[in-house]
C-alpha positions as CSV (number, residue, x, y, z in Angstrom):
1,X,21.0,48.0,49.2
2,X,24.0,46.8,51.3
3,X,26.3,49.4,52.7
4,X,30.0,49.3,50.8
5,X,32.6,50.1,52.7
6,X,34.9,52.8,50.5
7,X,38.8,51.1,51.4
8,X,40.1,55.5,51.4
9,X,37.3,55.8,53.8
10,X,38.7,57.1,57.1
11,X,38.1,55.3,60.1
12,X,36.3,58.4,62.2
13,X,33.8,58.1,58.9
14,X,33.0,54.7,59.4
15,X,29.2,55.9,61.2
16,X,28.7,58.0,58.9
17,X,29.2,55.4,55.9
18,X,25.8,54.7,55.1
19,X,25.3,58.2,54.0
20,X,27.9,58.3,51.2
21,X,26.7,59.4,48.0
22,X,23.8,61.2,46.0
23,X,21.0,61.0,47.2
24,X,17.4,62.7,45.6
25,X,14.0,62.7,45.9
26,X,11.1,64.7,47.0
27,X,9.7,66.6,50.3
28,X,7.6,69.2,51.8
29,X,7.7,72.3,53.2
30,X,6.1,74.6,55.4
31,X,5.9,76.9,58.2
32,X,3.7,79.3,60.5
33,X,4.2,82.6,58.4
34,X,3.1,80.6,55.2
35,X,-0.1,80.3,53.7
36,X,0.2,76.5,52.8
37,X,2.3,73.5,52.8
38,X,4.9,73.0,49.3
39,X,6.3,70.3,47.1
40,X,10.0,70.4,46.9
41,X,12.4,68.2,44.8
42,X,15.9,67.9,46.2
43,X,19.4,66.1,45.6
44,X,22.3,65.7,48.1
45,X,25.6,64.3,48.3
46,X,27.5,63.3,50.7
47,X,31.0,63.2,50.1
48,X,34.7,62.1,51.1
49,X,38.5,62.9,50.2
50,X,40.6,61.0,52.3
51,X,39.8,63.7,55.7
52,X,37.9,62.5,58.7
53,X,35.1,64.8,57.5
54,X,32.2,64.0,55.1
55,X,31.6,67.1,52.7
56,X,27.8,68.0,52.3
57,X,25.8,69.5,49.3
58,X,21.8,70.1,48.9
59,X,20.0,71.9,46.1
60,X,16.2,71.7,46.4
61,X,13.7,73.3,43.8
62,X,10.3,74.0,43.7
63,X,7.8,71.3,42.3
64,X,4.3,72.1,41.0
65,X,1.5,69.9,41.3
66,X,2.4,67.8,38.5
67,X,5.8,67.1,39.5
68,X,7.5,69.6,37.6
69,X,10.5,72.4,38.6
70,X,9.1,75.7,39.1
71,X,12.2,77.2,40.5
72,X,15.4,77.0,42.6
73,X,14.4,77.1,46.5
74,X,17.3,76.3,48.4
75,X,21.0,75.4,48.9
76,X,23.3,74.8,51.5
77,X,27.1,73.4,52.0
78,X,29.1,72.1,54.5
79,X,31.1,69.7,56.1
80,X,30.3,66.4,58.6
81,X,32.9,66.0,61.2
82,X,32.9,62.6,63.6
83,X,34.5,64.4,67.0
84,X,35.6,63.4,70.4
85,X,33.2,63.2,72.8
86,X,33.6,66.5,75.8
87,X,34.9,65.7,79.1
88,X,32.6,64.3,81.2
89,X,29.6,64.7,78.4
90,X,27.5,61.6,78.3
91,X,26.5,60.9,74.5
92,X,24.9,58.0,73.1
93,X,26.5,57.0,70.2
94,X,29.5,59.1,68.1
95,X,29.6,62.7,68.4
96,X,29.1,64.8,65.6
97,X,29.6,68.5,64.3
98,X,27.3,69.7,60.7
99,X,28.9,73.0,59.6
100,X,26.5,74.4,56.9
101,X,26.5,77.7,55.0
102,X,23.6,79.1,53.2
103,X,23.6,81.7,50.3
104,X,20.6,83.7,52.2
105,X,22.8,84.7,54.7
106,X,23.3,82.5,57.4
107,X,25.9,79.9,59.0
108,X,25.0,76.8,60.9
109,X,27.0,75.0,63.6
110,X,24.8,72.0,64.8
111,X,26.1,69.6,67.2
112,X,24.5,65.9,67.6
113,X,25.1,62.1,67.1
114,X,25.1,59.4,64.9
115,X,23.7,56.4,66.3
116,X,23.3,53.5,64.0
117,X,21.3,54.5,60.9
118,X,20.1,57.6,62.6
119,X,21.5,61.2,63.2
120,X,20.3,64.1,65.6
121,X,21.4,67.6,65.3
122,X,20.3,70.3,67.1
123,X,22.0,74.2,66.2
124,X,25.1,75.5,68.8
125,X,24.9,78.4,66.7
126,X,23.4,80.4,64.1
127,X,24.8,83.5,62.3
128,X,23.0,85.5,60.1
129,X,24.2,88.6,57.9
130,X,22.0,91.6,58.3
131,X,20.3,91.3,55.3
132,X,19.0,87.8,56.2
133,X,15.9,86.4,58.0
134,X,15.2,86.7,61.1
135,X,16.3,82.9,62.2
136,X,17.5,81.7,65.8
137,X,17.6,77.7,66.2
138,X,17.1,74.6,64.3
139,X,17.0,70.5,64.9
140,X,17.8,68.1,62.3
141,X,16.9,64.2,62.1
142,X,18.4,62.1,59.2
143,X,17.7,58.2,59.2
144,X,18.2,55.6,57.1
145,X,14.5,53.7,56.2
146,X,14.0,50.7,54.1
147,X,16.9,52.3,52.4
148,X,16.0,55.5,51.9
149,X,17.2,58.6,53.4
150,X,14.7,60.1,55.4
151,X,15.0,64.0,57.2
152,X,13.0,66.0,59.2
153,X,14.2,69.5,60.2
154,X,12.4,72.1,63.1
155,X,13.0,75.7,63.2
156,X,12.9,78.9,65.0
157,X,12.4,82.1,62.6
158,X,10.4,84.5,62.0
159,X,9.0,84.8,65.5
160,X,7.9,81.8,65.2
161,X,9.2,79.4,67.9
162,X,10.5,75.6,66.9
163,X,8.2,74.6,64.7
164,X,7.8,72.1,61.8
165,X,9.3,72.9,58.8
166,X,10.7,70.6,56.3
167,X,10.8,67.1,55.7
168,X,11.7,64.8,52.6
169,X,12.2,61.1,51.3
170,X,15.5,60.7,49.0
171,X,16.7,57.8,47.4
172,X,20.2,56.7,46.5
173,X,21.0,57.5,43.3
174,X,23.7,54.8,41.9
175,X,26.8,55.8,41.1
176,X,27.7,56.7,37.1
């Protein structure tokens, strides 16, 4: 599916373009501390209103093994901001800050780049209420495959160091 160009879009968005939309599909998830790998259904979107900043929503749910919604599993919210590069700070392709907040307790800053189709974000920060997990670090991958969006994401938690934990295969969902 050819990328469209939104006219409102802001120029600082225009690398982040192909990732406009809703998105959903399926993944799985897993970890050290857990006793086997899980289905997961998911649905982001990827949104803009005239800012240089892309607004970010995910909802995933659990799937059984026939496909079907067990429960809710996670959710996070945020924002995509294209920024300058730092002084003297050799990046390949456009700088990018993810601010994402998470209803278990925790805040994100990642830092990274978009470079074509592809995005690498690795945490600057993570804050955690007292009540949350134990959870230190985080990199994030998001590319654009035969037109799918395609994401990996490693993490540090639980004592654990950074290890494998979720990955997932969304397609575009066309707009209503």
């Amino acid at each position: 599916m050819p990328i469209q160009l939104d006219a409102d879009l802001p120029a600082p968005l225009v690398p982040l373009a192909w990732l406009v939309g809703r998105w959903a599909g399926a993944g799985v998830v897993g970890y050290p501390t857990m006793e086997r790998d899980l289905r997961f259904g998911q649905e982001v979107t990827f949104a803009h209103t005239g800012q240089a900043f892309l607004e970010y929503s995910s909802r995933s749910w659990l799937l059984d093994d026939d496909g079907t919604q067990v429960r809710p599993l996670a959710a996070e919210t945020g924002y995509w901001r294209p920024v300058e590069p730092a002084a003297g700070e050799p990046v390949q392709g456009t700088p990018i800050e993810v601010l994402l907040a998470h209803p278990m307790g925790y805040v994100e800053l990642y830092t990274g780049a978009v470079d074509g189709p592809r995005v690498t974000l690795e945490t600057d920060a993570v804050v955690r209420s007292r009540s949350a997990v134990e959870y230190s670090a985080a990199t994030r991958m998001y590319g654009l495959v035969e037109g799918d969006l395609l994401w990996v994401l490693d993490m540090a938690a639980a004592g654990s160091p950074l290890s494998s934990h979720a990955s997932a295969r969304l397609k575009r969902v066309p707009a209503d």
